[in-house]
N, C-alpha and C positions, 0 to 999 in steps of 0.2 A: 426573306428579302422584301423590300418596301417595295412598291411600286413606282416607275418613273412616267412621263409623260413625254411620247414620242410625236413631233410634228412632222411628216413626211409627203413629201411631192410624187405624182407618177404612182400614186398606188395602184391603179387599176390592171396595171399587169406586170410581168419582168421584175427585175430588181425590188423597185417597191412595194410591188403585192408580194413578194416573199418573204423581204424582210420582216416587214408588218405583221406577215402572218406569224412569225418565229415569236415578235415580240409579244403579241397577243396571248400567245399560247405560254408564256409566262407570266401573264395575266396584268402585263402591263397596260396603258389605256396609248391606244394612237389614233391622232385624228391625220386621218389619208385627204388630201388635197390632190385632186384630177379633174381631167373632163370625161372620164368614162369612170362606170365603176366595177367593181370585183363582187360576181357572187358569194365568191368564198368568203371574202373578210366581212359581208355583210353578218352571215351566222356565228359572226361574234359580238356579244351583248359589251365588251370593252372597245370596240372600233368605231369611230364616227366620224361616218364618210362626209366631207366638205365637197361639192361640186364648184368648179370657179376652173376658170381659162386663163391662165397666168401669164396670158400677153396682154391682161390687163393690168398693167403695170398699177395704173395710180388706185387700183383697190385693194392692193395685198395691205396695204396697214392697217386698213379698218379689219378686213379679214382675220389678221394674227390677232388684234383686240379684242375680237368678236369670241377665236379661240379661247385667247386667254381668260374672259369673261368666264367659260363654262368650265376653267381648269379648278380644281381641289388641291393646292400644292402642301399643304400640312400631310405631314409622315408620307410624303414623297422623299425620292432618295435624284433623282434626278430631270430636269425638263432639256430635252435634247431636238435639236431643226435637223431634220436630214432633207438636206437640198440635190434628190435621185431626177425632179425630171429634166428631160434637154429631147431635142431631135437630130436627128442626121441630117435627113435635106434640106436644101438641094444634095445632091450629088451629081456635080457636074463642073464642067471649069465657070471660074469666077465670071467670065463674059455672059456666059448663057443663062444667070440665075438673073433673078428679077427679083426690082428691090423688095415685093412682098415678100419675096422667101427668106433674101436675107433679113428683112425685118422681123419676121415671126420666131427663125430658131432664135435668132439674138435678142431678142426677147424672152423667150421661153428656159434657154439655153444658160443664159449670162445675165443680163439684166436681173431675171424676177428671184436668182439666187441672192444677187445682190442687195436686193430692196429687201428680200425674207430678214436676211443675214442683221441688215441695219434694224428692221424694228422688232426681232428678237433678243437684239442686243440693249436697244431703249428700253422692251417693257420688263426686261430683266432686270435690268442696271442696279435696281433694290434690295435685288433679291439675294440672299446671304447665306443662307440655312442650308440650301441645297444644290448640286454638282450641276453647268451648266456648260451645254454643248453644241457646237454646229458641226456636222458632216457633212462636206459636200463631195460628191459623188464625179470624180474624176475621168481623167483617160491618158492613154498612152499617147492619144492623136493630139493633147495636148503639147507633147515633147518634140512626136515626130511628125513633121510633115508631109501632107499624102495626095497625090495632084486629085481634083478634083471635090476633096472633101476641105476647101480652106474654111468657110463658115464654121461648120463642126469644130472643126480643129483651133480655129481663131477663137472660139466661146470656150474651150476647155484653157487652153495657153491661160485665158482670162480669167475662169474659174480659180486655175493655181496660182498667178499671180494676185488677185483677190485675196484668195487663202491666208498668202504671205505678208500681206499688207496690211490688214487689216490683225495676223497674229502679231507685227512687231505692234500694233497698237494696246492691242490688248496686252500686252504681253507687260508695260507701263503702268498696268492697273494695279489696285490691290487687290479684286479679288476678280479676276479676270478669264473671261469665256473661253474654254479650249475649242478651238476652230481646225480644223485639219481639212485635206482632199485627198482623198483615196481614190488611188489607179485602182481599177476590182479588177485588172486584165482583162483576158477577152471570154466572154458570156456568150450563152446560148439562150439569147433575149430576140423580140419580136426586130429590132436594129440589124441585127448580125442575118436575120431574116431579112429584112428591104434590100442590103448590101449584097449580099450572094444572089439576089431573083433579078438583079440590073442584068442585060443582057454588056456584055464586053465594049458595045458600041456606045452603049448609055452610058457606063460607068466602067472605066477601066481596072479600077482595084478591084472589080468583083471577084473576079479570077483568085487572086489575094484572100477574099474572104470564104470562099467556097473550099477553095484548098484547108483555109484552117481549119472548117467543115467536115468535111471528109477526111481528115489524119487526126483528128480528134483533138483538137486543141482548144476547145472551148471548154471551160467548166458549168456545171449546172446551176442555175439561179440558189439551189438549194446549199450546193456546197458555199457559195458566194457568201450567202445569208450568216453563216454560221462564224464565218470568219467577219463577216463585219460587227456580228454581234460580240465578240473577240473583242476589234479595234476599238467597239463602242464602250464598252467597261474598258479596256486598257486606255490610261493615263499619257497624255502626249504634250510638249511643249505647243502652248498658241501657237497655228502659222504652219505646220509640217507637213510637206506634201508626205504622205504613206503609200507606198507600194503591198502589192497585191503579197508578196513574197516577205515584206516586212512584220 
């Protein structure tokens, strides 16, 4: 099997340090965009950790150019954006958050998937040879809403509808980027950790989250992994929100 090239957000722990790791280990090349980094993915000679704070909104394009620069795409079989990071907080009702907060996760959250999405879509637009992909990394809290989590929840809603608007675009091309968002359900990630440690007065849904804690309703980053590496060779119409279970 050829090699692809994986651009991925949030590698430094949770979802994106594992999928990474999976891809790695099939000897694919991915460059991890975070503000922290993963020892693990460091000891692999195909991983190339990019450092960058993605509420910097207006330097993600020179960023993806700078990638693309270092890309080798002959006898590649695919170049794929997986847009994994976001944050949860605040966690709290909407009065109590302060515009920094809101401004940071919606930024991190929604916007910087957005801006990845547009200039992996420009610097590809040429490109013809080989299979081209966005994942962005979804949630349930997108569908449902949940009192004191509306920032989170308002950036996923966004994420999916993103997704969808930007698939019927593509979807008019002729040879046009499969774009998807996947619910991964619910993970035993460092998130699912903030949520449960709120005390009941901080954060109401904690209770919620601790309970799916303790009955076992989280799945492992690793089982997660294996099934996104699934969705990512499996073929989808631009634009489809995916479930965890699909």
């Amino acid at each position: 099997m050829m090699p692809s090239h994986f651009i991925i957000t949030g590698t430094s722990r949770g979802i994106g340090e594992q999928v990474a790791r999976m891809l790695l280990e099939k000897d694919h090349l991915v460059y991890g965009i975070s503000r922290g980094k993963s020892n693990v993915l460091l000891n692999y000679s195909n991983f190339k950790p990019i450092h960058f704070d993605l509420s910097h909104i207006l330097g993600i394009e020179g960023l993806l150019k700078d990638i693309f620069n270092q890309m080798d795409i002959d006898d590649s079989e695919m170049i794929c954006l997986i847009n994994n990071a976001a944050m949860i907080e605040p966690l709290k009702s909407i009065e109590l958050c302060q515009p920094e907060e809101i401004n940071e996760n919606l930024q991190i959250s929604l916007i910087a998937p957005m801006v990845l999405a547009s200039s992996f879509i420009k610097l590809t637009e040429n490109i013809t040879s080989i299979r081209r992909k966005i994942m962005n990394i979804s949630s349930g809290s997108g569908t449902y809403p949940a009192p004191a989590m509306s920032v989170y929840c308002t950036a996923k809603a966004g994420i999916n509808m993103f997704t969808q608007c930007v698939g019927a675009e593509q979807a008019k091309q002729h040879n046009p980027i499969e774009i998807i968002a996947v619910d991964p359900g619910m993970v035993e990630t460092e998130m699912q950790r903030i949520a449960r440690g709120k005390s009941a007065q901080q954060f109401e849904m904690a209770k919620f989250f601790e309970h799916a804690h303790q009955s076992g309703q989280l799945q492992s980053t690793e089982r997660l992994g294996s099934h996104l590496l699934n969705l990512i060779d499996k073929k989808f119409e631009p634009g489809r929100l995916v479930n965890y279970s699909d």
